[in-house]
VOGU-3710 file (C-alpha; in Angstrom, 3 decimals, decimal comma):
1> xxxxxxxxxx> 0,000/0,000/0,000  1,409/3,580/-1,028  2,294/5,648/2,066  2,211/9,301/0,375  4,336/10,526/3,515  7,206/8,244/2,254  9,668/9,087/0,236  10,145/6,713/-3,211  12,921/5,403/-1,860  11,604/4,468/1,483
11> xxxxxxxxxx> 8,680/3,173/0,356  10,296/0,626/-2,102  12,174/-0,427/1,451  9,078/-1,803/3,067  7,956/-3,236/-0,333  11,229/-5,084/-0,182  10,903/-5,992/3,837  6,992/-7,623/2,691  8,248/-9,756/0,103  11,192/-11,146/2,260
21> xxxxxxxxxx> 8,759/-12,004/5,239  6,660/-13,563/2,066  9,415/-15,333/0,871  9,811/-17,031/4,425  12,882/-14,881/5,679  12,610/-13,453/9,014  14,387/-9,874/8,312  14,706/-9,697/12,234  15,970/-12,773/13,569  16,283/-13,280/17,305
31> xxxxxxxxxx> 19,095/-15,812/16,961  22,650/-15,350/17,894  25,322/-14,537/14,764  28,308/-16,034/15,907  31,102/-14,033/14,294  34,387/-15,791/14,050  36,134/-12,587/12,812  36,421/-8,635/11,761  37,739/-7,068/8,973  40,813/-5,969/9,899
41> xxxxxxxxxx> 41,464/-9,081/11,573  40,484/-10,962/8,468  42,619/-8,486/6,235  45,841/-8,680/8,764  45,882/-12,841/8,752  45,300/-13,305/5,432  48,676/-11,440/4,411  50,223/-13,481/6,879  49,016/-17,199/6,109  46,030/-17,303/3,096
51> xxxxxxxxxx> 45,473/-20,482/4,306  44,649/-19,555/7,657  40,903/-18,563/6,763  38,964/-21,372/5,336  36,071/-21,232/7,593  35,061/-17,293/8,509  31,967/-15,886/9,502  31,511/-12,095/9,373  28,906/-9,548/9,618  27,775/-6,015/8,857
61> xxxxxxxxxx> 26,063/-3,536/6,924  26,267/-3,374/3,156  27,849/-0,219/1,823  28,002/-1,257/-1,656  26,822/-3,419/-4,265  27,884/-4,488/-7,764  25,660/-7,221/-9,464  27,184/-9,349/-11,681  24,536/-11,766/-13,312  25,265/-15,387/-11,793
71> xxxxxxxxxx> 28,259/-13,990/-9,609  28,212/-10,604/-7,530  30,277/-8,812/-5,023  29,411/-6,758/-1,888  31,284/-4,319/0,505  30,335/-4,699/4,053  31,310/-2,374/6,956  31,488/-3,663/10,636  32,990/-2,137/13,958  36,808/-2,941/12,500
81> xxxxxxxxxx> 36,112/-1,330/8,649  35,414/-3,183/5,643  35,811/-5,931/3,898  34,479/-6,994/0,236  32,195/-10,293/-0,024  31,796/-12,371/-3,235  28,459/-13,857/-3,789  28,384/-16,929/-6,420  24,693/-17,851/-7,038  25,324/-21,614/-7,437
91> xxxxxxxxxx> 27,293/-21,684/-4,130  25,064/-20,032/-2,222  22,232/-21,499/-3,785  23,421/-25,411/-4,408  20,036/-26,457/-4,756  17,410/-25,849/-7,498  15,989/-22,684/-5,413  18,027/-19,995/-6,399  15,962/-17,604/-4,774  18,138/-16,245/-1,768
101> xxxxxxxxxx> 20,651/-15,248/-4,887  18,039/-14,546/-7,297  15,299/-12,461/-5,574  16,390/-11,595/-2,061  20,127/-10,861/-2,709  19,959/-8,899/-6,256  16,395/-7,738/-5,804  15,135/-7,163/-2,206  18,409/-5,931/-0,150  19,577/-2,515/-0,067
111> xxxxxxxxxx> 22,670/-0,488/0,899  22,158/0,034/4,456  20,910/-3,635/5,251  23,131/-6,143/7,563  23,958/-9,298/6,760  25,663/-12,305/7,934  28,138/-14,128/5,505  29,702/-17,473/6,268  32,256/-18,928/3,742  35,982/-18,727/3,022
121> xxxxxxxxxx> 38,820/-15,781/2,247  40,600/-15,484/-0,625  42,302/-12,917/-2,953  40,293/-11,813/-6,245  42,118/-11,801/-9,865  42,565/-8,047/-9,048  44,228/-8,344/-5,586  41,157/-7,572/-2,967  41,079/-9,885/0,063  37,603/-11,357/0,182
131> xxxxxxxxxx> 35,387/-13,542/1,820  33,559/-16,098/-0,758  29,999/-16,668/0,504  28,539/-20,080/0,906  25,947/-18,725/3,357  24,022/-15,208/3,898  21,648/-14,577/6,849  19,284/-11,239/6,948  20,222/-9,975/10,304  18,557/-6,561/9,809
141> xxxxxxxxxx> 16,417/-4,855/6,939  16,850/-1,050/6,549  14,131/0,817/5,601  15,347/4,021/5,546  17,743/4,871/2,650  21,472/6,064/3,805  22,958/9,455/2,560  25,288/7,761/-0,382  28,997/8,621/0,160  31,424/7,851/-2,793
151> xxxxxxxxxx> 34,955/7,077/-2,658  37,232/6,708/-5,910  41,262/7,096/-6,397  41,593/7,412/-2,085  38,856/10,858/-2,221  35,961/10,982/-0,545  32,845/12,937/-2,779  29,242/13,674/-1,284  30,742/13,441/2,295  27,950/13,921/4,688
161> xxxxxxxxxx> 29,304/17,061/6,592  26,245/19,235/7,599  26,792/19,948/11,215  23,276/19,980/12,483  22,486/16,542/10,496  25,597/14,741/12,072  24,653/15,343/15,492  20,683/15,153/15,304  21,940/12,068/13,736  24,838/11,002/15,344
171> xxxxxxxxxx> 24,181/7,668/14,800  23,873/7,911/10,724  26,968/10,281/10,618  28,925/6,445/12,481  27,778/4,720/9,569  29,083/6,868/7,154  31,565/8,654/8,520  34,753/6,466/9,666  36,425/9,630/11,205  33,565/9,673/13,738
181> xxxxxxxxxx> 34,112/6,342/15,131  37,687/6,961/15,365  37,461/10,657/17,202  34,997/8,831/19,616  37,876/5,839/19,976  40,154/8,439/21,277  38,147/9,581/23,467  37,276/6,449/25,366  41,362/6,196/24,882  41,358/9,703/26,999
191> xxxxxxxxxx> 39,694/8,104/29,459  41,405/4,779/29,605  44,986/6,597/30,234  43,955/8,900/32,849  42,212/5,556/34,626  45,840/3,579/34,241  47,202/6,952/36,004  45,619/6,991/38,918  44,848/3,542/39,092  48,713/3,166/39,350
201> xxxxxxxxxx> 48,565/5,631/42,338  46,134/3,565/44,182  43,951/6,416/44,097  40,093/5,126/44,081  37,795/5,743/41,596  34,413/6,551/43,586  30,918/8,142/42,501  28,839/10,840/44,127  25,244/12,072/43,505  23,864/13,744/40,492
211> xxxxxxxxxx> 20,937/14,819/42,648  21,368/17,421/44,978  19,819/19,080/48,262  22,045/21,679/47,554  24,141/22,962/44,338  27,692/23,468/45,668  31,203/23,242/44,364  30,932/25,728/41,590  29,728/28,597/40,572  27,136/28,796/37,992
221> xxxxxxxxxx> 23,381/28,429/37,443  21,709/24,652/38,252  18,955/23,092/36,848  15,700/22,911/39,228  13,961/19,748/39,931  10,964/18,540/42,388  11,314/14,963/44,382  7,837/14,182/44,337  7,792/11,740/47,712  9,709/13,950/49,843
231> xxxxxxxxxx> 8,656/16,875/48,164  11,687/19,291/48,003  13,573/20,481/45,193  16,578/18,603/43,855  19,401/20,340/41,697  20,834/18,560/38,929  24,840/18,848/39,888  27,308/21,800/38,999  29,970/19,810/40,754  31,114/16,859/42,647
241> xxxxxxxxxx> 33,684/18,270/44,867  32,168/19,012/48,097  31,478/14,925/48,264  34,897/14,141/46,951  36,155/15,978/49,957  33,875/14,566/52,380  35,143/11,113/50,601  39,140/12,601/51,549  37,363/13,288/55,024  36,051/10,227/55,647
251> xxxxxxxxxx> 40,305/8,417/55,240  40,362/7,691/51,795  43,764/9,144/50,376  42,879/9,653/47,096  39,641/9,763/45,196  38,554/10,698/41,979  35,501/10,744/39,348  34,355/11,209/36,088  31,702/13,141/36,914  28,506/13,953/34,455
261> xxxxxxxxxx> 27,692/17,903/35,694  24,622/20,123/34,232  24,883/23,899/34,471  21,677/26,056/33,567  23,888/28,653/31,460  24,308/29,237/27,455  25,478/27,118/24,834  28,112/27,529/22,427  30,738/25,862/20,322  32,936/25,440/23,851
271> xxxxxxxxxx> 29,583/24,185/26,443  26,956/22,042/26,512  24,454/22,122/29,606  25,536/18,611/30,083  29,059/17,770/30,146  31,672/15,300/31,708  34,743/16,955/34,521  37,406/14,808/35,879  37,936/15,693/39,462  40,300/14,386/41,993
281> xxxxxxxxxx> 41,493/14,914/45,649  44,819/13,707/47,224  45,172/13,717/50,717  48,927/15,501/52,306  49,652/17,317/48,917  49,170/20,789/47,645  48,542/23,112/44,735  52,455/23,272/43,627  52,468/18,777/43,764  49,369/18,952/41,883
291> xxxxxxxxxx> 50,699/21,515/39,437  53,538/18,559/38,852  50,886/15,659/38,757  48,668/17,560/36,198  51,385/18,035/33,917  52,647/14,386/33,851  48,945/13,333/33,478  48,564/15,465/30,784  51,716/14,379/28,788  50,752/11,505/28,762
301> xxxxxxxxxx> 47,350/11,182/28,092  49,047/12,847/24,585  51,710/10,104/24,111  49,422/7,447/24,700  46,898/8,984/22,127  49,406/9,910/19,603  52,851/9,011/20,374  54,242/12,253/20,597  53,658/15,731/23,076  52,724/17,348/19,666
311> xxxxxxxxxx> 49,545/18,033/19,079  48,050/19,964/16,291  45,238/22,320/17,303  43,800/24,562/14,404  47,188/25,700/12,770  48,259/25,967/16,419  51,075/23,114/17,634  50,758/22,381/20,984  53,435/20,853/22,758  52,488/18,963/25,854
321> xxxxxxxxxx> 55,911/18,627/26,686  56,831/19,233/30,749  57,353/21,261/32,175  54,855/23,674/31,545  55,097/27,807/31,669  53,792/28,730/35,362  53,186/32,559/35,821  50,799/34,233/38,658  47,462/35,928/37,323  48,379/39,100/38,700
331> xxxxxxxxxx> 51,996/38,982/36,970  49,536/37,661/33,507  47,395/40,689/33,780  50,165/43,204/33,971  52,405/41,532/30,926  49,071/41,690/28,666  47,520/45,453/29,713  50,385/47,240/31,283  48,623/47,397/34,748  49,269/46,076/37,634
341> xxxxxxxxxx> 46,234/45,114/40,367  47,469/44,044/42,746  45,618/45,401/46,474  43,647/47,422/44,691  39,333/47,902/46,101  36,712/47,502/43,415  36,868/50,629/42,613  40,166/51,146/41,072  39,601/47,690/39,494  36,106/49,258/37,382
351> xxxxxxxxxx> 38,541/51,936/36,939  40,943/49,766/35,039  38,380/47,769/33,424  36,820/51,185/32,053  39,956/51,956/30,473  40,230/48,962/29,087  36,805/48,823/27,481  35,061/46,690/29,156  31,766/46,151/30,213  30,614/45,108/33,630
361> xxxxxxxxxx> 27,453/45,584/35,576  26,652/46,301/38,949  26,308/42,734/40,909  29,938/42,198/39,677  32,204/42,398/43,121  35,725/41,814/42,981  36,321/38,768/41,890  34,364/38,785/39,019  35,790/42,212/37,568  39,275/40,857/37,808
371> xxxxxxxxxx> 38,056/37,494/36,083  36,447/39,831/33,139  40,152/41,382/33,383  42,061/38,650/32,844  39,366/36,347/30,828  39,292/39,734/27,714  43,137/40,744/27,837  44,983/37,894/29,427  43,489/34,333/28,397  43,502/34,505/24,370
381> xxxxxxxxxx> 47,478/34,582/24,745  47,989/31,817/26,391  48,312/29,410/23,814  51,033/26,949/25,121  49,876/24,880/28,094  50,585/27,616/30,585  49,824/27,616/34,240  47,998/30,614/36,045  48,513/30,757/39,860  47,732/32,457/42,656
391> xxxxxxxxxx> 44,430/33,983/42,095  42,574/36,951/44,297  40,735/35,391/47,399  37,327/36,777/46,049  37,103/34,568/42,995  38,433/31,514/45,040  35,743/30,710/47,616  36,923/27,149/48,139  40,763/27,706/48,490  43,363/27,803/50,758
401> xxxxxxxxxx> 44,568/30,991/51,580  48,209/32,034/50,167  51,039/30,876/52,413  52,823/34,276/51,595  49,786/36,563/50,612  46,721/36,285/52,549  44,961/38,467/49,599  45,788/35,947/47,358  45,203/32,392/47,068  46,650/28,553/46,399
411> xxxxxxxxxx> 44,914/27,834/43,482  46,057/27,517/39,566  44,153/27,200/36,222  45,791/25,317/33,042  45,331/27,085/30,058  46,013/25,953/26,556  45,036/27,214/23,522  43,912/30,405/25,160  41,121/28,361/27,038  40,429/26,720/30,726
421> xxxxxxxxxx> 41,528/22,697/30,790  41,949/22,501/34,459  41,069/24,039/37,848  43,064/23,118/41,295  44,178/24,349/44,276  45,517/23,509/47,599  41,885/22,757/49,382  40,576/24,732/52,140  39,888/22,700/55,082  39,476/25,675/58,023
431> xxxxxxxxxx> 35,865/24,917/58,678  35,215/28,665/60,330  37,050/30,229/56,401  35,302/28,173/54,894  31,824/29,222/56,629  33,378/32,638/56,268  33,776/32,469/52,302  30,256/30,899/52,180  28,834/33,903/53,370  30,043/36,476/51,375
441> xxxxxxxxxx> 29,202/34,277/48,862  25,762/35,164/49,802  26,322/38,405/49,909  27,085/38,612/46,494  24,076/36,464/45,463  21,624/39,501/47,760  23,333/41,543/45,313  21,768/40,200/42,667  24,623/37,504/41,633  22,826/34,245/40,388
451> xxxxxxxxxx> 26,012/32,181/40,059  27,084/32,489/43,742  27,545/29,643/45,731  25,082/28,045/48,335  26,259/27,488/52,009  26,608/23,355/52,247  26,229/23,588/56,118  26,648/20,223/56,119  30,100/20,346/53,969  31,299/22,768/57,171
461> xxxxxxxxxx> 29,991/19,814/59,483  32,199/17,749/57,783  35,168/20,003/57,597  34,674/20,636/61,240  35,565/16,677/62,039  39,037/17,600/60,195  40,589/17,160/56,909  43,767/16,855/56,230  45,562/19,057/53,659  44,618/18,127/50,610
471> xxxxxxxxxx> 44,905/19,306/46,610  42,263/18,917/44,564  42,127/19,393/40,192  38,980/19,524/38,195  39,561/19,155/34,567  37,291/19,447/31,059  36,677/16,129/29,370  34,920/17,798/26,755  37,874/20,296/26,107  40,401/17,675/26,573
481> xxxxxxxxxx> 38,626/15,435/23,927  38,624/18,657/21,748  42,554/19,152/22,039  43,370/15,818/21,726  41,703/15,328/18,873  41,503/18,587/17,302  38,105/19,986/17,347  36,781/23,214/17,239  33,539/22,754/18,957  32,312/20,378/21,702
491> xxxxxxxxxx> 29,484/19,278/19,811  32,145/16,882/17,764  33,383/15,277/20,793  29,696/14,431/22,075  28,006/11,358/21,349  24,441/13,393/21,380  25,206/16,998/22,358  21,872/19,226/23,813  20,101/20,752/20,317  17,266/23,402/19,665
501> xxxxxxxxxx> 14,102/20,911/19,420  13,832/19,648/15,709  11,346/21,388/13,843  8,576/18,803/13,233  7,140/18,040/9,550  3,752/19,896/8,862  0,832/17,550/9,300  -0,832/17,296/6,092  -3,827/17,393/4,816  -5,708/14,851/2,863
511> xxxxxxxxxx> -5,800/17,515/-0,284  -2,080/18,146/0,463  -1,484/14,764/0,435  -3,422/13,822/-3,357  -0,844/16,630/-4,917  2,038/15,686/-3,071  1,361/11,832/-4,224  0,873/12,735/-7,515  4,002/15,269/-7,945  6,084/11,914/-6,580
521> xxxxxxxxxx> 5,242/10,234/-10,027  5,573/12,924/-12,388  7,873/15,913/-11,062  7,422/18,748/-12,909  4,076/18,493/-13,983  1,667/21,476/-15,526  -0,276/23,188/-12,934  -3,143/22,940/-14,860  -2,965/19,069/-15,490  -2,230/18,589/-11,944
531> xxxxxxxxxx> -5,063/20,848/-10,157  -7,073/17,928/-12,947  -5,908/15,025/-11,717  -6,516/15,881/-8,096  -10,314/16,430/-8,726  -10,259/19,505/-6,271  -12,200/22,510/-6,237  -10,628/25,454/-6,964  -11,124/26,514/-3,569  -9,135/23,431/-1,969
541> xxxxxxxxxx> -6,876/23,672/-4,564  -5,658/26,936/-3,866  -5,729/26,277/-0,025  -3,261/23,120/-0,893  -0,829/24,635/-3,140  -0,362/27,508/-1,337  0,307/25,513/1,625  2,415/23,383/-0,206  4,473/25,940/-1,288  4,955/28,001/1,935
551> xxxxxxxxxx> 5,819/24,936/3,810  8,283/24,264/0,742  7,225/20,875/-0,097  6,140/22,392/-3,755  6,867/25,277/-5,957  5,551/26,864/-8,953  7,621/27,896/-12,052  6,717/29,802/-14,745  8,513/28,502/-18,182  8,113/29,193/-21,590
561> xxxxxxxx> 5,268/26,380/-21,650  3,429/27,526/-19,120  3,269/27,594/-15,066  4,851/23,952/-13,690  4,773/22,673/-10,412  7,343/20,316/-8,736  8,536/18,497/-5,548  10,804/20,924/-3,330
//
């Protein structure tokens, strides 16, 4: 039955997927495909013994297809790459019923579908490993055509690249896209190397809640929720540190966790509302050990991934390298504007930040002027992994005061690539400081501040039972991902990053739908003919084509011949 809403192509899918099921395949089958080996694997044995494969069984999705009459050959793709199948009707089909070969093979599957081949390998008359076929199983029917992309000489032509497409449809831009699987490879790699780090250490790898009484460790905006039973309202996590510190409280020496966070804020090529921080605590060590950890972490996390400190990012090479540049932010601020800030009140800071053209509003207090400071003038140069220390007390509720400068304190930011990677300091564990910083943090936020932080009462309880001195270092997965592998934005390194709600198709009518089915048989057609063969008055009909063009499903050209319509 025609589905008007279909395309051509998808329709002549679930044509296909009747006729199988008529011809007594099962296009789903529940059974287990035991798969002896992958393509790589298949292509990497061969060249060593091509005797070695005489009884394979593979499976994937068919990428291409070249019919051949009685003999035919097939490119599948699975998790490892590709490898090309030949099909040989007589072997597959050894009995009189040549209809697997005949019909269901050359007629009924598609590019797109997944198979199951069983059979042996061997090398064509033109060099290509293969695997000859002396079974095929349907494993899964597509029904919904793939974007074609062609490959010829070693190029790539009618690459799927649209941005918005590839991450609505993450899962399409895997198929077609080999690049994708790989820049998600290395990112599980990322993960894997910074686990074999710490691991090493015997630091433990713990988790903490995503649902919060109370949205501390950060500051930024959290999401709102409502638990219905004991009705009060949850936050979805800005951080996990205050329960990584309890954890450091509690004895253990060293914790740390990959830690899914959600901040209420905007979204650009750099965040997503949703996104993944490593953070870690060790117990007896402070901000100058961890500045020394973070660096050997980070080198090599990039000679695991690649083999060398260099890493190309944009026409920018890093070198990971240790050790890295350290310079204090004050000492940053003064080599980039020519002023120096140090001890001065807020309002020789708007001062400063006046002269330098830049904006701020009235909730701002110290801290944050002196961020806007060094974030406009100072962070863009800082291409090289450099490391900031030493920042004002105001922007560093959760820090240690300065051994030397009680103004300042023990905390240091990694930047590369003019951009944030990491956060640490040497923690503060003075329970009456810390209650202190907590409430001018509230000050700020009866100012009018909607990032300050909440007072965790309970986080001072805990304090108040002792902790020893600890460092602690939150870092960007998402950035990291996006250095090590070269991206621009974070959407790339995201499986399914946060998008603007898809527009949905217009429902439509039944009059829409009589053009629309017609125009999918003969595109262009006269307007005249057309408005015919849809039996419509001329009232309906000018309701539907106007709709159909507005919603740009249809348009109207006028030619020499006459006015024409056709598909959009």
């Amino acid at each position: 039955m025609h589905n008007p809403e279909l395309s051509e192509q998808e329709q002549i899918r679930r044509n296909s997927l009747e006729e199988i099921k008529k011809l007594g395949y099962n296009p789903y089958p529940p059974e287990t495909f035991k798969i002896s080996h992958r393509s790589a694997e298949i292509l990497s044995v061969f060249e060593a013994d091509e005797n070695a494969l005489m009884d394979v069984s593979v499976a994937g999705r068919i990428m291409s297809r070249r019919i051949m009459g009685k003999a035919s050959f097939a490119e599948i793709q699975d998790s490892a790459g590709r490898i090309q199948i030949y099909l040989n009707r007589d072997e597959l089909c050894p009995d009189e019923d040549k209809t697997l070969y005949n019909t269901v093979f050359k007629k009924l599957l598609d590019i797109g579908d997944i198979i199951g081949i069983r059979g042996h390998v061997f090398r064509t008359q033109t060099g290509e490993i293969s695997v000859h076929a002396k079974e095929l199983v349907i494993l899964s029917k597509s029904i919904r055509p793939l974007p074609i992309v062609k490959e010829a000489d070693g190029k790539v032509y009618d690459a799927v690249t649209d941005a918005e497409y590839r991450y609505r449809q993450r899962y399409v831009d895997l198929i077609v896209n080999p690049e994708s699987r790989e820049l998600f490879r290395k990112r599980t790699q990322i993960y894997t190397s910074l686990r074999e780090f710490y691991n090493e250490r015997g630091y433990l790898e713990v988790e903490t809640p995503v649902l919060q009484p109370i949205p501390g460790g950060a500051a930024a905006r959290p999401f709102i929720t409502h638990h219905n039973s004991l009705d009060i309202p949850l936050y979805l996590r800005i951080a996990n540190e205050l329960y990584l510190k309890r954890l450091i409280v509690g004895g253990y020496e060293g914790v740390y966790e990959f830690s899914k966070d959600f901040r209420n804020e905007g979204m650009d090529r750099s965040h997503n509302p949703e996104f993944t921080v490593l953070e870690i605590y060790v117990a007896y060590k402070d901000y100058k050990w961890m500045m020394d950890f973070t660096e050997e972490m980070i080198e090599k996390v990039a000679l695991d991934l690649h083999g060398t400190t260099k890493v190309m990012v944009g026409d920018q090479e890093i070198d990971f390298k240790r050790p890295f540049k350290r310079i204090t932010m004050m000492d940053a601020i003064k080599e980039n504007t020519g002023y120096d800030i140090s001890g001065m009140d807020e309002e020789g800071l708007r001062s400063v930040a006046d002269s330098l053209n830049l904006e701020l509003d009235d909730t701002m207090g110290k801290g944050k002027i002196i961020d806007e400071i060094f974030g406009e003038k100072a962070e863009p140069h800082m291409i090289q992994p450099t490391f900031i220390t030493d920042y004002p007390v105001e922007m560093s509720p959760l820090s240690k005061k300065h051994r030397d400068n009680p103004e300042l304190t023990e905390r240091f930011e990694l930047l590369v690539n003019g951009k944030e990677l990491c956060n640490a300091y040497t923690e503060l564990n003075d329970p009456i400081d810390q209650l202190e910083r907590f409430q001018e943090q509230m000050k700020l936020s009866e100012k009018g501040d909607d990032e300050a932080m909440y007072i965790d009462m309970d986080f001072v309880r805990a304090l108040e039972y002792g902790m020893p001195p600890t460092s602690g270092m939150g870092m960007g997965m998402d950035r990291l991902a996006m250095l090590m592998t070269n991206q621009s934005s974070i959407q790339e390194v995201l499986f399914f990053p946060q998008m603007k709600p898809e527009k949905k198709a217009k429902e439509l009518t039944d009059d829409e739908k009589a053009v629309l089915s017609i125009l999918k048989e003969n595109s262009p057609m006269d307007l005249n003919e057309l408005k015919e063969q849809t039996g419509l008055s001329n009232k309906k009909w000018d309701k539907a084509i106007k709709s159909l063009t507005k919603n740009k499903l249809a348009r109207v050209e006028k030619t020499d011949a006459g006015l024409f319509v056709s598909l959009q």
